[in-house]
PQR file of N, CA, C, O and H, with PARSE charges and radii, in Angstrom:
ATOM      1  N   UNK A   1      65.448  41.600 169.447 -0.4000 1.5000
ATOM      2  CA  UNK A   1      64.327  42.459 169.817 -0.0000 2.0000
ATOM      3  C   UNK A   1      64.636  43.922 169.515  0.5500 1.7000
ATOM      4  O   UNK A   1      63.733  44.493 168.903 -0.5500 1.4000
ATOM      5  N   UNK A   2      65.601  44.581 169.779 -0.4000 1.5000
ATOM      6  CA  UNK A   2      66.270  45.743 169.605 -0.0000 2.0000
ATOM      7  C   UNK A   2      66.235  46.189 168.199  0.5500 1.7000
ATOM      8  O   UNK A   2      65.826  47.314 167.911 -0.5500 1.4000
ATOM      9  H   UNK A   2      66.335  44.117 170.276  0.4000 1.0000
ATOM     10  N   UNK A   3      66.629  45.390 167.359 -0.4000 1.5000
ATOM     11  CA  UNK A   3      66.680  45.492 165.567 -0.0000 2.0000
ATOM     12  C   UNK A   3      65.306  45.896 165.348  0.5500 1.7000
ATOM     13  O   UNK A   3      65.166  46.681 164.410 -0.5500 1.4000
ATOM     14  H   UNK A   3      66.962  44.476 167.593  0.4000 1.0000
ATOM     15  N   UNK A   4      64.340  45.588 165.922 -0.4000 1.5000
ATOM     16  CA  UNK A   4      63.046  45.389 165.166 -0.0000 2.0000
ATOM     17  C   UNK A   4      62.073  46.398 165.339  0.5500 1.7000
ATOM     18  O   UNK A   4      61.023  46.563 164.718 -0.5500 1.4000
ATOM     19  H   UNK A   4      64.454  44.950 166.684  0.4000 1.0000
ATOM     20  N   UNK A   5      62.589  47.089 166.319 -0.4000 1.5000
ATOM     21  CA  UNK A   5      61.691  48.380 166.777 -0.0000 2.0000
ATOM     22  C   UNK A   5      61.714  49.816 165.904  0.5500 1.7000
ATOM     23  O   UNK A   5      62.716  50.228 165.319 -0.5500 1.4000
ATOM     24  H   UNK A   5      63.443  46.955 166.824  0.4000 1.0000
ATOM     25  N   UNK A   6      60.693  50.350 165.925 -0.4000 1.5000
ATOM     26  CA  UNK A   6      61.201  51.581 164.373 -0.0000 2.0000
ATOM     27  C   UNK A   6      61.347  52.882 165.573  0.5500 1.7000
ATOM     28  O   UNK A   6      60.900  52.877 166.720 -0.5500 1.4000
ATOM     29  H   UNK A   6      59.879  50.016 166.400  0.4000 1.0000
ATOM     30  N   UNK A   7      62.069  53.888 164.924 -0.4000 1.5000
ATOM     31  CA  UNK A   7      62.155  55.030 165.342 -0.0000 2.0000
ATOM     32  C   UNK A   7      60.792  55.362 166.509  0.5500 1.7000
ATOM     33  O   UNK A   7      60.869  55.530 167.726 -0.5500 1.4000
ATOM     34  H   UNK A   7      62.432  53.892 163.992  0.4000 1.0000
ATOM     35  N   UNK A   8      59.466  55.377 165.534 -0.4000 1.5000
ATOM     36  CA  UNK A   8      58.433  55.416 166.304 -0.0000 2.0000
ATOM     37  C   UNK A   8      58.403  54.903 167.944  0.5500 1.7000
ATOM     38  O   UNK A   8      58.163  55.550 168.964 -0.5500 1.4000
ATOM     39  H   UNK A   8      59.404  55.241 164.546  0.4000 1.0000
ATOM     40  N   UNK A   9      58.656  53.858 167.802 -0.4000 1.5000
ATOM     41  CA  UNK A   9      58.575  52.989 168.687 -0.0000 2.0000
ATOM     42  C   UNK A   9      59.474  53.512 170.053  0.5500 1.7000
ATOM     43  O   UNK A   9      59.016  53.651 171.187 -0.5500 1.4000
ATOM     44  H   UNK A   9      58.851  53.333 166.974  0.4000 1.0000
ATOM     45  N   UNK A  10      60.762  53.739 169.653 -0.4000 1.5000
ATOM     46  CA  UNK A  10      61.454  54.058 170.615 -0.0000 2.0000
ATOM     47  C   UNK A  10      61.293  55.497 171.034  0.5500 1.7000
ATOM     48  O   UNK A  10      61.431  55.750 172.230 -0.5500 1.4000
ATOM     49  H   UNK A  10      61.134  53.626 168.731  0.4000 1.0000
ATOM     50  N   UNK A  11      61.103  56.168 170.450 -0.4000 1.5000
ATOM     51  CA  UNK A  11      60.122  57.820 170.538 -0.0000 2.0000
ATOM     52  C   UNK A  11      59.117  57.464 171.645  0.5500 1.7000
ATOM     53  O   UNK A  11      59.258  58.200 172.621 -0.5500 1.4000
ATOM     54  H   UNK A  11      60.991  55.963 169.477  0.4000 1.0000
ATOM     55  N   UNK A  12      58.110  56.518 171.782 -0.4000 1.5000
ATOM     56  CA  UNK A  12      57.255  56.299 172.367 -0.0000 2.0000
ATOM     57  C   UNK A  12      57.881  55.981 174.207  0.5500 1.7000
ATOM     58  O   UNK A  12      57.587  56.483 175.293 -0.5500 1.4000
ATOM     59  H   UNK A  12      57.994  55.920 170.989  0.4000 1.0000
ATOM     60  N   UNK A  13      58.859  54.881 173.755 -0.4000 1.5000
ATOM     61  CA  UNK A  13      59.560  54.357 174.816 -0.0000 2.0000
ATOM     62  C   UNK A  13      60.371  55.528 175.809  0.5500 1.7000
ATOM     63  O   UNK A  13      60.328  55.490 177.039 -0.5500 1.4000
ATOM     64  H   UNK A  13      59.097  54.474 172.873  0.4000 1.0000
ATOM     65  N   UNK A  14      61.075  56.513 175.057 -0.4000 1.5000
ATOM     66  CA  UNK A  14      61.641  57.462 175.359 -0.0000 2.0000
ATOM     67  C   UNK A  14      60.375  58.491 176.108  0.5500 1.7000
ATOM     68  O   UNK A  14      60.879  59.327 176.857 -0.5500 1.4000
ATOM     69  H   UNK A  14      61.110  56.543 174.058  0.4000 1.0000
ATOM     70  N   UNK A  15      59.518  58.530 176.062 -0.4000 1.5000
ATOM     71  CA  UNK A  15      58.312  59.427 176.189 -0.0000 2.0000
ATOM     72  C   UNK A  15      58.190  58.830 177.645  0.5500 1.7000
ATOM     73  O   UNK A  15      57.865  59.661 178.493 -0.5500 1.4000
ATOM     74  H   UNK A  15      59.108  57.850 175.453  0.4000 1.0000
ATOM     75  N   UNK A  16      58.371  57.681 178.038 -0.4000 1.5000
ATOM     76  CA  UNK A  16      57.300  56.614 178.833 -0.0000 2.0000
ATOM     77  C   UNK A  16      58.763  57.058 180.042  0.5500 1.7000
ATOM     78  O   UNK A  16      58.898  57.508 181.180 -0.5500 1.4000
ATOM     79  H   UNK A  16      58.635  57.006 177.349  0.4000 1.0000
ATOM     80  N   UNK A  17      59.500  56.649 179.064 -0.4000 1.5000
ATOM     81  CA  UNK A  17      60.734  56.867 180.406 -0.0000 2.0000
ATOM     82  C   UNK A  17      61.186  58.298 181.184  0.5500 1.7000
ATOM     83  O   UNK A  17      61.823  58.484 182.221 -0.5500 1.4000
ATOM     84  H   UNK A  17      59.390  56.283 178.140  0.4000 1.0000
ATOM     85  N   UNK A  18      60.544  59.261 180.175 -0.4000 1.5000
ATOM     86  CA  UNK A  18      60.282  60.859 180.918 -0.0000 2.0000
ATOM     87  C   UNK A  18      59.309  61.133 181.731  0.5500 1.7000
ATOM     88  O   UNK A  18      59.509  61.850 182.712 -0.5500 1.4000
ATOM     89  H   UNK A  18      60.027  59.110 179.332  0.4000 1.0000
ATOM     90  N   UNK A  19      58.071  60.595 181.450 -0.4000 1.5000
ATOM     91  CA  UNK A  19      57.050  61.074 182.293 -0.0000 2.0000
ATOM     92  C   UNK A  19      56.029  59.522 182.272  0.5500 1.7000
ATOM     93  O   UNK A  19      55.086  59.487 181.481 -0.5500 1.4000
ATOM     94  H   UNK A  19      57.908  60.012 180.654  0.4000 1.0000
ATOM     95  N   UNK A  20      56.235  58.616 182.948 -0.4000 1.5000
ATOM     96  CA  UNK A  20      55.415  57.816 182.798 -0.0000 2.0000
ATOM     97  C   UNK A  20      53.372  57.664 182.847  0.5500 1.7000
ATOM     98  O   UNK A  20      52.573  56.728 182.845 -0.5500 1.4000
ATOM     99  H   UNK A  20      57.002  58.644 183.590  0.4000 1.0000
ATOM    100  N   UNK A  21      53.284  59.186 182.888 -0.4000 1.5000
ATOM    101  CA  UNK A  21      51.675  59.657 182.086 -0.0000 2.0000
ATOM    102  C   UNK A  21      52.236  60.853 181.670  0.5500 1.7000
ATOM    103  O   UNK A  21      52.193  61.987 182.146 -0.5500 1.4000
ATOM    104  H   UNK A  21      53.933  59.946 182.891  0.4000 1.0000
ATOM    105  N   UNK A  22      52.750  60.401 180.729 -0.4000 1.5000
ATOM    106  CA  UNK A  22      52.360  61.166 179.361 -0.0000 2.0000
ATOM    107  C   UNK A  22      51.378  61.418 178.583  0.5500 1.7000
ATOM    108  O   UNK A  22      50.803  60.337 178.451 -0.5500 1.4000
ATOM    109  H   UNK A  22      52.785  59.479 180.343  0.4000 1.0000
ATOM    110  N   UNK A  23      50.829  62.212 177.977 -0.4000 1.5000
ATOM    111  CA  UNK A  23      49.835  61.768 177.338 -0.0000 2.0000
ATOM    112  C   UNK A  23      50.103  62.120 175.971  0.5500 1.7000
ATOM    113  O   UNK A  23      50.365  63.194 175.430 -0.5500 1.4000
ATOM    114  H   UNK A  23      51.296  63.090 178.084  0.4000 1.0000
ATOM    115  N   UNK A  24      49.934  60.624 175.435 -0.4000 1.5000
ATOM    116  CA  UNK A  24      50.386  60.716 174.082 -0.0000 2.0000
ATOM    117  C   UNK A  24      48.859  60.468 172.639  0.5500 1.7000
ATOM    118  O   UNK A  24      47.813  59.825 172.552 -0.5500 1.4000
ATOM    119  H   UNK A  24      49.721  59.751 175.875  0.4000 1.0000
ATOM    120  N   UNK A  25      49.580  61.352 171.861 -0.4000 1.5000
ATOM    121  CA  UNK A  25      48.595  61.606 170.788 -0.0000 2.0000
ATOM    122  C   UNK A  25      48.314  60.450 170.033  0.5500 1.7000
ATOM    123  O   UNK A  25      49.158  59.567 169.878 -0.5500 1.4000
ATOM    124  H   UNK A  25      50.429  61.875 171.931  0.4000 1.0000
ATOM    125  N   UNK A  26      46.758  60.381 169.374 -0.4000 1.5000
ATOM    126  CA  UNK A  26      46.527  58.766 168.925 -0.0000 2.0000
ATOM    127  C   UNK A  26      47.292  57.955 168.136  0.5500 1.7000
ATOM    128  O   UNK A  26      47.215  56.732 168.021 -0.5500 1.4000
ATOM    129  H   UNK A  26      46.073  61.098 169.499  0.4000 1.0000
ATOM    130  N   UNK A  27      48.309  59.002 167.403 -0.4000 1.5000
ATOM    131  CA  UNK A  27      49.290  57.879 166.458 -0.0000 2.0000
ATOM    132  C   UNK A  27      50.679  57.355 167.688  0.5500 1.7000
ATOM    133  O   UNK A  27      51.516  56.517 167.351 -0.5500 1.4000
ATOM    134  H   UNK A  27      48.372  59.996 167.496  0.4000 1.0000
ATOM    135  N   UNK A  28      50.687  57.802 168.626 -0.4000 1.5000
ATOM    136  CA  UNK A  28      51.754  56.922 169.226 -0.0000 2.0000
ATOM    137  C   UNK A  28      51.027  56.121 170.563  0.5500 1.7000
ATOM    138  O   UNK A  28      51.555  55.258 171.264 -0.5500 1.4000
ATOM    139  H   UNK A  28      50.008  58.482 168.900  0.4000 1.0000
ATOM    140  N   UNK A  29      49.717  56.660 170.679 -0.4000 1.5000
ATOM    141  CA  UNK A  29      48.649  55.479 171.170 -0.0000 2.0000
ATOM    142  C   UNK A  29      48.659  54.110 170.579  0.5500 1.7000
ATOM    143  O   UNK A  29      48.927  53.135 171.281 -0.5500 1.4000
ATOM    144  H   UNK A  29      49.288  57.361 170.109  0.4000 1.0000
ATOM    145  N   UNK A  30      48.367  54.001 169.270 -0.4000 1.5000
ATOM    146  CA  UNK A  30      48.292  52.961 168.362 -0.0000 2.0000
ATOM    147  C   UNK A  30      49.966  52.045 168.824  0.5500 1.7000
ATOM    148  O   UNK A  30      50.008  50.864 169.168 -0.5500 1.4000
ATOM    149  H   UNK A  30      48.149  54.793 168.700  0.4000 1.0000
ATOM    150  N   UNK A  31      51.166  52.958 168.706 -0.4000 1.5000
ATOM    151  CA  UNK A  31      52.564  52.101 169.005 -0.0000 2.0000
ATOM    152  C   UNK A  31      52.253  51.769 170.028  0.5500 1.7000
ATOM    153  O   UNK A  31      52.219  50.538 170.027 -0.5500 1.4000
ATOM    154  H   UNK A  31      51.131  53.918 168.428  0.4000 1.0000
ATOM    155  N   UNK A  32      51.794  52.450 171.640 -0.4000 1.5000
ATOM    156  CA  UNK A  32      52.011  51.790 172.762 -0.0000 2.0000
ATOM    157  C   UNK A  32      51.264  50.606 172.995  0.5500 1.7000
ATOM    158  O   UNK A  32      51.585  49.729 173.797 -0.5500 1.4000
ATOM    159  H   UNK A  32      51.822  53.449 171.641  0.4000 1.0000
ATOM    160  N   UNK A  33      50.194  50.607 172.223 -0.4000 1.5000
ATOM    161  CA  UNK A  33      49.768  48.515 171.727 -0.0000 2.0000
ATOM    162  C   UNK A  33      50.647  47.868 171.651  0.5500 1.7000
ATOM    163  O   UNK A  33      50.922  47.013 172.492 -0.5500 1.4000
ATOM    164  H   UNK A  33      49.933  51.319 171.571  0.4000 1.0000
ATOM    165  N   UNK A  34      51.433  48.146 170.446 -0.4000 1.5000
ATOM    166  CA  UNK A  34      52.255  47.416 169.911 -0.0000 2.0000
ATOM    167  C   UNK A  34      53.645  47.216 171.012  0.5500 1.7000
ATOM    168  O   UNK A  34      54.377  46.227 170.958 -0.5500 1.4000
ATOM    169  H   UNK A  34      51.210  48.841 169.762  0.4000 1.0000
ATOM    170  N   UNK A  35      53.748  47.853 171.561 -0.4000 1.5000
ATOM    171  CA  UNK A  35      55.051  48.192 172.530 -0.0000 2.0000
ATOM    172  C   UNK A  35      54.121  47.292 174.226  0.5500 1.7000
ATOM    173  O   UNK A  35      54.827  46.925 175.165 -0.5500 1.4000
ATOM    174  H   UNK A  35      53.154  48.656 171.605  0.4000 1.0000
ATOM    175  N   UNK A  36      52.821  47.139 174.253 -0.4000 1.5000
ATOM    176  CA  UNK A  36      52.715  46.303 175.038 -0.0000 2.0000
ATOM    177  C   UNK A  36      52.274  44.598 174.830  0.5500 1.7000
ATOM    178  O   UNK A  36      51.957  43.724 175.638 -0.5500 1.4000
ATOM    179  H   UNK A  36      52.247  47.437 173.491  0.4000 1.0000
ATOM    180  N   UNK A  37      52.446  44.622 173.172 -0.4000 1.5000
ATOM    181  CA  UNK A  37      52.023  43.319 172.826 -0.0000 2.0000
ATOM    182  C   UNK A  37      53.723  42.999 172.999  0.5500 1.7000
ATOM    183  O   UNK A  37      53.843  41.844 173.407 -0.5500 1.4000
ATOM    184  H   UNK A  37      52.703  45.332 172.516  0.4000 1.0000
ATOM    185  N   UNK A  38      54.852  43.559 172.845 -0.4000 1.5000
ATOM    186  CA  UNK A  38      55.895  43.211 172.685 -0.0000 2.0000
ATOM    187  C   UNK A  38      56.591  43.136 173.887  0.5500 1.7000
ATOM    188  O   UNK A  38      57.799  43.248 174.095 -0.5500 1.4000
ATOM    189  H   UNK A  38      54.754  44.498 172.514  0.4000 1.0000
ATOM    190  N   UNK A  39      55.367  42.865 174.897 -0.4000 1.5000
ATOM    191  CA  UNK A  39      56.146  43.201 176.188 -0.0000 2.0000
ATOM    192  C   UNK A  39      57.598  44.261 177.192  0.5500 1.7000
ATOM    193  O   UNK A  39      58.416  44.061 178.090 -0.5500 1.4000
ATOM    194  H   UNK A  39      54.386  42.774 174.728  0.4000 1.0000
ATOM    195  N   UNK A  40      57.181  45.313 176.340 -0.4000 1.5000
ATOM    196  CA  UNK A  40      58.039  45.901 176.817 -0.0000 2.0000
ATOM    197  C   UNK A  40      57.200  47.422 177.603  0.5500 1.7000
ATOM    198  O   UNK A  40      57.814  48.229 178.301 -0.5500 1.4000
ATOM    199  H   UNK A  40      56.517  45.476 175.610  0.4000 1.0000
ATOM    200  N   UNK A  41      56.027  47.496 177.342 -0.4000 1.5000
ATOM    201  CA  UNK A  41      55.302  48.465 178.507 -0.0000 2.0000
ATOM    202  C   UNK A  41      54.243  47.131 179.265  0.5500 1.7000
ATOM    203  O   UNK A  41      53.799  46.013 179.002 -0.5500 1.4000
ATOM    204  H   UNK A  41      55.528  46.840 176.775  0.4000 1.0000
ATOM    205  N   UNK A  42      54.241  48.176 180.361 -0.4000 1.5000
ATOM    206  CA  UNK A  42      53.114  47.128 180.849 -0.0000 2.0000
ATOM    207  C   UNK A  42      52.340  48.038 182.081  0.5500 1.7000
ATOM    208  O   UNK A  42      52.954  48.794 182.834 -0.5500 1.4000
ATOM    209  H   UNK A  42      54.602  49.084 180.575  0.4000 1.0000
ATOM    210  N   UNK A  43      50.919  47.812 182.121 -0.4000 1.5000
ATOM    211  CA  UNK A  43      50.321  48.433 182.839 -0.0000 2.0000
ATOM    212  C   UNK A  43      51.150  48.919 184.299  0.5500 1.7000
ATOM    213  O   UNK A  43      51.707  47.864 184.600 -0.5500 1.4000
ATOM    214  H   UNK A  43      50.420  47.198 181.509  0.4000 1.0000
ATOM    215  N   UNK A  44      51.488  49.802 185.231 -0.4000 1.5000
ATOM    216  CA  UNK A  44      51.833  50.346 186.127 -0.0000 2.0000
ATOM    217  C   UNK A  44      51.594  50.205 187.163  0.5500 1.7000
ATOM    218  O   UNK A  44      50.655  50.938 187.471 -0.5500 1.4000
ATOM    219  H   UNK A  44      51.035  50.660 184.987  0.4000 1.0000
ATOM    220  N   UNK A  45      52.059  49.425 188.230 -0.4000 1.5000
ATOM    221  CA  UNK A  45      52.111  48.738 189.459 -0.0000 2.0000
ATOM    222  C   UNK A  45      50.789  49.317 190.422  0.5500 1.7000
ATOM    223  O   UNK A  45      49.705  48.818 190.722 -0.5500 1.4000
ATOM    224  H   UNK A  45      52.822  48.830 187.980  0.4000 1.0000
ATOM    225  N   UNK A  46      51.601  50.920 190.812 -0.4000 1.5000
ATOM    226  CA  UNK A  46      50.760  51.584 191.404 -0.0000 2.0000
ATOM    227  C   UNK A  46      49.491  52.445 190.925  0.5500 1.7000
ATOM    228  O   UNK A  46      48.832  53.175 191.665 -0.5500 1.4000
ATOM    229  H   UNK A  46      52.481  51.326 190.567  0.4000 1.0000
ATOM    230  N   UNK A  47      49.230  52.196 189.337 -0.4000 1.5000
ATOM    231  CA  UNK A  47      47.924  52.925 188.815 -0.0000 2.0000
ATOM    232  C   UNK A  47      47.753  52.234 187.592  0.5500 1.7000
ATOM    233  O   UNK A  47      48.123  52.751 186.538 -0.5500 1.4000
ATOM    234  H   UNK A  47      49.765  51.603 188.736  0.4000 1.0000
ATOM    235  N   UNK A  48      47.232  51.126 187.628 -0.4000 1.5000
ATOM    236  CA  UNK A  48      47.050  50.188 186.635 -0.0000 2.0000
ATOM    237  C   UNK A  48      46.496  51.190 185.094  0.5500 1.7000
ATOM    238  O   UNK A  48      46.997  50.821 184.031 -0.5500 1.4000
ATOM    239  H   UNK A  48      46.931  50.705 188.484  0.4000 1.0000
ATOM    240  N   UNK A  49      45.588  52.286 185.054 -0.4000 1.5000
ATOM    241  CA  UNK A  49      45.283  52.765 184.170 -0.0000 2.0000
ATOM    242  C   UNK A  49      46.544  53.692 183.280  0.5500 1.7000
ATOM    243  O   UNK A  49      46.253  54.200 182.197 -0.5500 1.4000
ATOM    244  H   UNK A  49      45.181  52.585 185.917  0.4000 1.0000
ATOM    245  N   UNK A  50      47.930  53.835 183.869 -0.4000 1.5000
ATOM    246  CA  UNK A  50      49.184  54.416 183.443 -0.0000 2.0000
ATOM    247  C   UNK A  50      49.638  52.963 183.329  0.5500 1.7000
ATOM    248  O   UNK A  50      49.233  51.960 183.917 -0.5500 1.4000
ATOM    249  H   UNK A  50      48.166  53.423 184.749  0.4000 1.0000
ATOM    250  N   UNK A  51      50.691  53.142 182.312 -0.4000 1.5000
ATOM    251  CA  UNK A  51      52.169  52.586 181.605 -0.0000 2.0000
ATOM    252  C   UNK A  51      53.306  53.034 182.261  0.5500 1.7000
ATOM    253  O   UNK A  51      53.478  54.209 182.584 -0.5500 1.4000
ATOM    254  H   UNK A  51      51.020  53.956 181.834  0.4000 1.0000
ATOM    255  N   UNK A  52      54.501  51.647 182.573 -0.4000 1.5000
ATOM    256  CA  UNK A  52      55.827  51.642 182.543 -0.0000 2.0000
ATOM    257  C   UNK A  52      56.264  50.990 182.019  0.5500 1.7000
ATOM    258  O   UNK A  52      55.660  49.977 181.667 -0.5500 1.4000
ATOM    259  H   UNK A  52      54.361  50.693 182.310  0.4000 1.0000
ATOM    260  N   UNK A  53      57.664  51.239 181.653 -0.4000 1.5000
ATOM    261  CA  UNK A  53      58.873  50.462 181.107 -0.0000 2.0000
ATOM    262  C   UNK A  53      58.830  48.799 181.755  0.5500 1.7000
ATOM    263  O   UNK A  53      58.568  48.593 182.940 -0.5500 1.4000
ATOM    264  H   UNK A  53      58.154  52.062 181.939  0.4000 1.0000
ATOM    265  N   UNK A  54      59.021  48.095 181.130 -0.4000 1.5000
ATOM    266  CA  UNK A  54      59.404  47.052 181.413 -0.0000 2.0000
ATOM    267  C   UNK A  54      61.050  46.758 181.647  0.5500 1.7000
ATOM    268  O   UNK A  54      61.812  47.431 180.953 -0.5500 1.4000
ATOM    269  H   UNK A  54      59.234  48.263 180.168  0.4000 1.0000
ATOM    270  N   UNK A  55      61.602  45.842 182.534 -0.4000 1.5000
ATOM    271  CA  UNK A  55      63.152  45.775 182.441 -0.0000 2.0000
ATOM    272  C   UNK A  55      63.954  45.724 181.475  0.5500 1.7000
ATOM    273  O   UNK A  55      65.073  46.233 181.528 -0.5500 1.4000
ATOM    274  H   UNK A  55      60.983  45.295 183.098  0.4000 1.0000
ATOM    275  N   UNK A  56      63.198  44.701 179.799 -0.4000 1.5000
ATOM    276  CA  UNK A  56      63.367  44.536 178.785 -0.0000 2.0000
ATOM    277  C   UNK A  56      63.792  46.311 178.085  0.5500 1.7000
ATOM    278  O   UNK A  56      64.920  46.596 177.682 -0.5500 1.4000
ATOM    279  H   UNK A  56      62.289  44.288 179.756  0.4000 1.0000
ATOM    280  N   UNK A  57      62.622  47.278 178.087 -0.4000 1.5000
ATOM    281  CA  UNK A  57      62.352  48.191 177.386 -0.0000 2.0000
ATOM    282  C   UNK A  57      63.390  48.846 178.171  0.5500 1.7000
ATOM    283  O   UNK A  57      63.885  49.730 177.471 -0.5500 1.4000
ATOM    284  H   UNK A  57      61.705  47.046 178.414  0.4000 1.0000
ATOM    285  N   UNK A  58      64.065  48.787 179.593 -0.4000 1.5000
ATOM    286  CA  UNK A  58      65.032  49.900 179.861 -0.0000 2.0000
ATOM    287  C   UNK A  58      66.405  49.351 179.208  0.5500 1.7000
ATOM    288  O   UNK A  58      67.314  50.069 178.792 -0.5500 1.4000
ATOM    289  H   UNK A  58      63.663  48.069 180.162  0.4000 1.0000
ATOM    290  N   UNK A  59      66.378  47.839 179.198 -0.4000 1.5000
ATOM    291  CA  UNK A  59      67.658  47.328 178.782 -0.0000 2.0000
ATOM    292  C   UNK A  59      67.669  47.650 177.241  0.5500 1.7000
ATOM    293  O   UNK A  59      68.806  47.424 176.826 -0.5500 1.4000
ATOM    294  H   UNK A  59      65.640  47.255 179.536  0.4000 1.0000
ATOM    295  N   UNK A  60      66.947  48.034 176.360 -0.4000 1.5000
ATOM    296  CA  UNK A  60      66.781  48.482 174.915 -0.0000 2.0000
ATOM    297  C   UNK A  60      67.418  49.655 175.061  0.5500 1.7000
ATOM    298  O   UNK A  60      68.381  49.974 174.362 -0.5500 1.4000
ATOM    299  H   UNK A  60      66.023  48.218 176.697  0.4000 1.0000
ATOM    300  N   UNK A  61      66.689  50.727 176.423 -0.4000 1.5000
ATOM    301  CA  UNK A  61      67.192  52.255 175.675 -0.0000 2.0000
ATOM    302  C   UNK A  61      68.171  52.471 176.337  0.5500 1.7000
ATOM    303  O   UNK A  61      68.464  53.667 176.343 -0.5500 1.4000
ATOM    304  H   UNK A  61      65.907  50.469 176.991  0.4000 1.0000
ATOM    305  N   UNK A  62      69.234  51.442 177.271 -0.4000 1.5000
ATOM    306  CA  UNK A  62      70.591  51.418 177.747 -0.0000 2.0000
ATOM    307  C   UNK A  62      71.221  51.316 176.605  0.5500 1.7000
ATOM    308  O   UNK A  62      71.954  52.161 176.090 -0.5500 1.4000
ATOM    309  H   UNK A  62      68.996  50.471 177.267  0.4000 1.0000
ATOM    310  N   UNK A  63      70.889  50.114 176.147 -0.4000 1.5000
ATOM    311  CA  UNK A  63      71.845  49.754 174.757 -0.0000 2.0000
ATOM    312  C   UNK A  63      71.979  50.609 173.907  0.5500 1.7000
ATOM    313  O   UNK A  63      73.078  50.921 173.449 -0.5500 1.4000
ATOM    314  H   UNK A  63      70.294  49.428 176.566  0.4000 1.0000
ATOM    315  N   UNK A  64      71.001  51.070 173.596 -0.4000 1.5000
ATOM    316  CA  UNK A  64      71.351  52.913 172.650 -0.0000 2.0000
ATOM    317  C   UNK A  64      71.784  54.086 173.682  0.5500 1.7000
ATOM    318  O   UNK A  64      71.768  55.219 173.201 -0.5500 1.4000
ATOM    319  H   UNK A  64      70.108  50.817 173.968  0.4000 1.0000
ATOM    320  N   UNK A  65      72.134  53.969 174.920 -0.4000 1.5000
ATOM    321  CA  UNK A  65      72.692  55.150 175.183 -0.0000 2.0000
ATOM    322  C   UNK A  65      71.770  56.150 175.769  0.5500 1.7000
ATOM    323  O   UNK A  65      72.146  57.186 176.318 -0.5500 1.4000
ATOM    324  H   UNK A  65      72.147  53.048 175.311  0.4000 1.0000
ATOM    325  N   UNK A  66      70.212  55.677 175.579 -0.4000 1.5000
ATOM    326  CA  UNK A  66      68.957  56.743 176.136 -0.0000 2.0000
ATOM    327  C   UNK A  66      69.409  56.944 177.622  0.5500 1.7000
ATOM    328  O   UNK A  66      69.796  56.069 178.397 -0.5500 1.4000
ATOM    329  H   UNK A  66      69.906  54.836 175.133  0.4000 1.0000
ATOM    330  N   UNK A  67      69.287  58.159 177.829 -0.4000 1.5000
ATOM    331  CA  UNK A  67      69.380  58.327 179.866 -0.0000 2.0000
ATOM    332  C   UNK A  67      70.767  58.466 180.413  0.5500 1.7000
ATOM    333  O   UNK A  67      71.094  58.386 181.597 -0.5500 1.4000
ATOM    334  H   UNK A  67      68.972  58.869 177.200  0.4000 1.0000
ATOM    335  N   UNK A  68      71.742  58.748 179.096 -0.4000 1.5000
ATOM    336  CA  UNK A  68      72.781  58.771 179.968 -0.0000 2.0000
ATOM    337  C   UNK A  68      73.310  60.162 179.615  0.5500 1.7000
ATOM    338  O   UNK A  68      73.294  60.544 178.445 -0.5500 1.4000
ATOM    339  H   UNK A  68      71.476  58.813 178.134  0.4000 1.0000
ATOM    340  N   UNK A  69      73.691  60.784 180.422 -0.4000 1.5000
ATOM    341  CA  UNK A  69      73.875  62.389 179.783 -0.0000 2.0000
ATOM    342  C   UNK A  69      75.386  62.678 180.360  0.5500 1.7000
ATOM    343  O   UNK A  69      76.115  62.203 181.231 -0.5500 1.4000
ATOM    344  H   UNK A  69      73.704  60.474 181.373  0.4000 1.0000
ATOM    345  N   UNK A  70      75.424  63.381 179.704 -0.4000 1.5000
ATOM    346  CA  UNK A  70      77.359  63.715 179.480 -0.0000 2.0000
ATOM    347  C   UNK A  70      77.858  64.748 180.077  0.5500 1.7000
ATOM    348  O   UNK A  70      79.014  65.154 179.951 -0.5500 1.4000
ATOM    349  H   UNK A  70      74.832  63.766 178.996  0.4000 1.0000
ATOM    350  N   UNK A  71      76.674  65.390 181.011 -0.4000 1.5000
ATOM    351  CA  UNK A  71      76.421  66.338 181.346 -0.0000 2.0000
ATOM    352  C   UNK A  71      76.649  66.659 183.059  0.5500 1.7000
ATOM    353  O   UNK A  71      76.368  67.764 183.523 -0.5500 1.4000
ATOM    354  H   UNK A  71      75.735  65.060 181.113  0.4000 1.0000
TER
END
């Protein structure tokens, strides 16, 4: 699952995991389809009309290292 995602994609994911309403412009509208056909966003517990991460989509941007700061 990880291999298959493009830059885009994880840009999007990375977006979702900063501010989960974001509001994102129509070309990374179009990915967050695709990022919820792939089960990895999914409508938002407490405000069904917002997006979150799925467990899948945090275990993706662990595996690259997203969220961890050195800092």
């Amino acid at each position: 699952m990880t291999d298959d995602l493009s830059d885009l994609e994880i840009a999007v994911l990375c977006d979702l995991l900063e501010n989960s309403r974001a509001n994102l412009k129509a070309h990374k509208r179009a990915v967050l389809d695709q990022l919820v056909a792939k089960k990895l966003v999914e409508p938002a517990k407490d405000e069904p009309t917002k997006f979150q991460l799925s467990d899948e989509a945090r275990h993706v941007l662990a595996v690259r290292g997203v969220g961890i700061s050195g800092g």
